[in-house]
N, C-alpha and C positions, 0 to 999 in steps of 0.2 A: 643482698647488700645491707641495707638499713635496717638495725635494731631495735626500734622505734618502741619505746615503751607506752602506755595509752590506756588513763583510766576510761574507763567505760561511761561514763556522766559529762563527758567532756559535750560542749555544744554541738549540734549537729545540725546544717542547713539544708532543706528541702526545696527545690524548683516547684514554683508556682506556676501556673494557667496567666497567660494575656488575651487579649480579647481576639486579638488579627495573629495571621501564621505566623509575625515575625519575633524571633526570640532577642529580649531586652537586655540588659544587663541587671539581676536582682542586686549583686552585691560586688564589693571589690574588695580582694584579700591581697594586702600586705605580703611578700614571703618573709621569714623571722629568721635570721642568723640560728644556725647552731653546729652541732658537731654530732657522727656519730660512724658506727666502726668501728676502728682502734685508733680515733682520731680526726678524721675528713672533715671537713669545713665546709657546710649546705648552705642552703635557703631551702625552708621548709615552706610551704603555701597548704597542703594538705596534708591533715594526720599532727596537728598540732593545738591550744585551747581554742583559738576561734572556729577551727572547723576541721573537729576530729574526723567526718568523711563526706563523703558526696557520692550516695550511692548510685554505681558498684565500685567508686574509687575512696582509694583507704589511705592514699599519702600521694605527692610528689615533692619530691627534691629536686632541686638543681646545685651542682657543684661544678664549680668554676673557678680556676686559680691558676696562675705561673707561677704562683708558690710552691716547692715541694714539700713544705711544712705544711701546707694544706691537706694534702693527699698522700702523702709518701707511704706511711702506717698503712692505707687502703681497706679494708674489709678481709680481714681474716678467718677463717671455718664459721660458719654459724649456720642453724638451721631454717628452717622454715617447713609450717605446715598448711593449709586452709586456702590457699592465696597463688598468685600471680607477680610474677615480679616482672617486670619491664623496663630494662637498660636502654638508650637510647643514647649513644656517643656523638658528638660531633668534632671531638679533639682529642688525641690525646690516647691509647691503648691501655687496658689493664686485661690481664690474663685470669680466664675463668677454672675453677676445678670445682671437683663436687666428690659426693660419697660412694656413687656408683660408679667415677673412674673415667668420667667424661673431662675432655680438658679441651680450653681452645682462645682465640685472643677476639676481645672486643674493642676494633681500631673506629677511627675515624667514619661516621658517615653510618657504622653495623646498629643493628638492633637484635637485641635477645630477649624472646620471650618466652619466660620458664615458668609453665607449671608446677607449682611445688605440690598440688594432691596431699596424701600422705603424709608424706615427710623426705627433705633432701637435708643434705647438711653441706653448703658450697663456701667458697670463696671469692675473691673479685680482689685483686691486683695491680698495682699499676707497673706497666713495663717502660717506665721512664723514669728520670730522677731531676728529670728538670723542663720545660716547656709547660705550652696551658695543657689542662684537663680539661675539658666541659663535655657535660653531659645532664640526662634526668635520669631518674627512678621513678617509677612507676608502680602503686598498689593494685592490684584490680581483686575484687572479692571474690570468691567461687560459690556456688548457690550448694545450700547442703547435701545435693545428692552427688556433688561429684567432688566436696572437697579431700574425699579417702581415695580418689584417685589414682591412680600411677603417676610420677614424676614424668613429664616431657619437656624439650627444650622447641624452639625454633630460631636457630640463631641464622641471621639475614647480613650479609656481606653488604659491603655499600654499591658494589655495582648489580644489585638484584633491589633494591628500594627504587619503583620509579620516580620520576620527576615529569613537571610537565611544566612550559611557560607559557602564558596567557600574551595579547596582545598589550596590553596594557604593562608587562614585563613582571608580573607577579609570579612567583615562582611557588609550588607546589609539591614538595614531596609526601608522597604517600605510604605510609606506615603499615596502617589497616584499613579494611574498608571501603568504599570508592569513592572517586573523586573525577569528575569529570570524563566517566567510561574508565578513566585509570584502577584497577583493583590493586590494593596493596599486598606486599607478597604472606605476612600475617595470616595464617588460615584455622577455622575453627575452633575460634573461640565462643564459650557460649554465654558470652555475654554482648556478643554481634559487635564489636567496638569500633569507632572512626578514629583514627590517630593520623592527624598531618600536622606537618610542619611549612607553612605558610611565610613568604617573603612577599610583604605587598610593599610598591615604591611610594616615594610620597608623591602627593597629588592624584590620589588614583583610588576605587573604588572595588569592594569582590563582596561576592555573597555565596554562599552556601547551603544545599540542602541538609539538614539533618534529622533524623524518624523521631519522628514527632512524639515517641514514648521513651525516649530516650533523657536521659541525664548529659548536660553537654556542660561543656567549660572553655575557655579560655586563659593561654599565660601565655603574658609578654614575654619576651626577654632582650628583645632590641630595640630601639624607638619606642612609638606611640600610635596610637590608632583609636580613632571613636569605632566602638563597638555597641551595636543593635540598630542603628542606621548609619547611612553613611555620608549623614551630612552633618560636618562635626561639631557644631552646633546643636545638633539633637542626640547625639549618640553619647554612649558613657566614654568618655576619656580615660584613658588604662595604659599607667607606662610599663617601664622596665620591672620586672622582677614583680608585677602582680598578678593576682588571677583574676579575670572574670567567672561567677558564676551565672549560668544565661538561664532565662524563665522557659518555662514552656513553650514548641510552638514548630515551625516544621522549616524554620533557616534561618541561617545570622547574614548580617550583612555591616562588612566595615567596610570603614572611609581612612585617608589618611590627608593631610595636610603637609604641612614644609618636612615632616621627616618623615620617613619610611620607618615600616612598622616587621619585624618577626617576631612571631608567635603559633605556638601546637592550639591545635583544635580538639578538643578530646569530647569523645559522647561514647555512652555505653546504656544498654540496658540496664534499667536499677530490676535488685533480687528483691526488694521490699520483705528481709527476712532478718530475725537479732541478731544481731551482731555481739560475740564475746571474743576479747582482745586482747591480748597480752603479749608485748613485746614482739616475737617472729611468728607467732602463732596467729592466727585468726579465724574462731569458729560460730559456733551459732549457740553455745551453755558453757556456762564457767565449770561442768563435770570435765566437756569434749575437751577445754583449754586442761585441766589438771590430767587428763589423761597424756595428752602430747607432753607436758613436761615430764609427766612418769615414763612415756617411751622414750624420749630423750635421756634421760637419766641412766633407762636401762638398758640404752643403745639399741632400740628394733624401734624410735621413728623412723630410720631411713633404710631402705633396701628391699 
């Protein structure tokens, strides 16, 4: 999907160590309006100056509009090499194709998780001309020995994502990873990653395990919620449309108050390797980056 251009000097934030298992809130990101595709209308929180990555995540976008002037244009042919893409809809359909001849529709509630390896050269469509869009995008890095890859997709229907509801009425969908015994249908990635998307009501409390060597985050996108304890008075306060980045530690734990809070949970293992980046590319030397735009050029990135 996203073309993301991205000098290499851009800031980069690292999770710190806290004293007790419980992970804090180090920082709060802002998402930044922008555009990209042939057009689409984002919030960008990752992959932009304050915080070009958070390893092993390299970007998320949220896009959200009942504008068709938002979205219409959608993401037309482009490549990808090094990386991981992570679609994640909750409104709204756009129709996927790619170089090798796969096609197929990402509606309401689906998740697509494509390996790009190598090199793919896809597309992403919207099948509507009017109603909301929403959804994310998702970077995830590949560690250098398998960014030459094979392309693979895992595309997940919405009635194969489980859900679970707590007694407290929190609701829990599960991406990747587990949650509560729930395994997410996401398999084998090797970057181990927890991705849920999280409905806590207000006046109500949840906490979470997550591997304590892991790089974790949080974004809002509905309500509000203290994040790293859950008494809100002590916890970072985090609205709509920003990230938490969480410290070191082995679980988070939110509170909410008069409003109810949704927000994705995301942890992954960091590759602690260089990162060289350029647009759809991302590999580990500015050579491996001049080579994928040479394959691209001379058409044997992808196949």
């Amino acid at each position: 999907m996203t073309m993301l251009s991205t000098d290499q000097n851009l800031n980069h934030v690292e999770t710190q160590s806290t004293p007790d298992a419980k992970r804090e809130v180090l920082q709060v990101i802002a998402a930044q309006q922008t555009s990209d595709g042939a057009g689409v209308s984002l919030k960008r929180s990752i992959g932009k100056h304050s915080l070009s990555e958070l390893d092993p995540f390299l970007l998320l976008d949220e896009f959200r509009s009942d504008n068709p002037n938002d979205y219409i244009a959608g993401f037309p042919p482009h490549p990808h090499r090094g990386f991981e893409t992570v679609t994640y809809m909750l409104a709204g359909s756009m129709q996927h194709q790619d170089s090798n001849g796969n096609t197929g529709n990402l509606t309401a509630g689906s998740v697509q998780w494509m390996t790009a390896g190598r090199g793919i050269i896809h597309s992403e469509m919207p099948q509507q001309e009017n109603g909301l869009m929403w959804g994310f995008q998702l970077w995830v890095n590949l560690p250098a020995k398998e960014k030459m890859c094979a392309p693979r997709y895992q595309d997940i229907p919405p009635a194969d994502i489980p859900e679970y509801t707590l007694e407290n009425g929190a609701q829990i969908r599960v991406i990747a990873g587990t949650s509560n015994s729930v395994e997410g249908p996401v398999k084998d990635i090797v970057t181990r990653p927890l991705y849920l998307d999280v409905h806590l009501p207000a006046n109500s409390t949840w906490s979470h395990v997550i591997p304590a060597d892991h790089t974790a985050f949080v974004y809002v996108f509905e309500g509000e919620g203290s994040f790293g304890k859950t008494n809100s008075s002590e916890g970072k306060r985090i609205t709509s449309n920003h990230l938490g980045i969480l410290a070191k530690g082995e679980s988070v734990a939110i509170g909410t108050g008069e409003q109810s809070v949704r927000f994705l949970l995301l942890a992954a293992q960091p590759l602690n390797e260089p990162i060289a980046r350029y647009g759809p590319f991302v590999m580990n030397t500015r050579t491996e980056i001049e080579q994928a735009f040479q394959d691209y050029q001379n058409g044997t990135l992808a196949g």
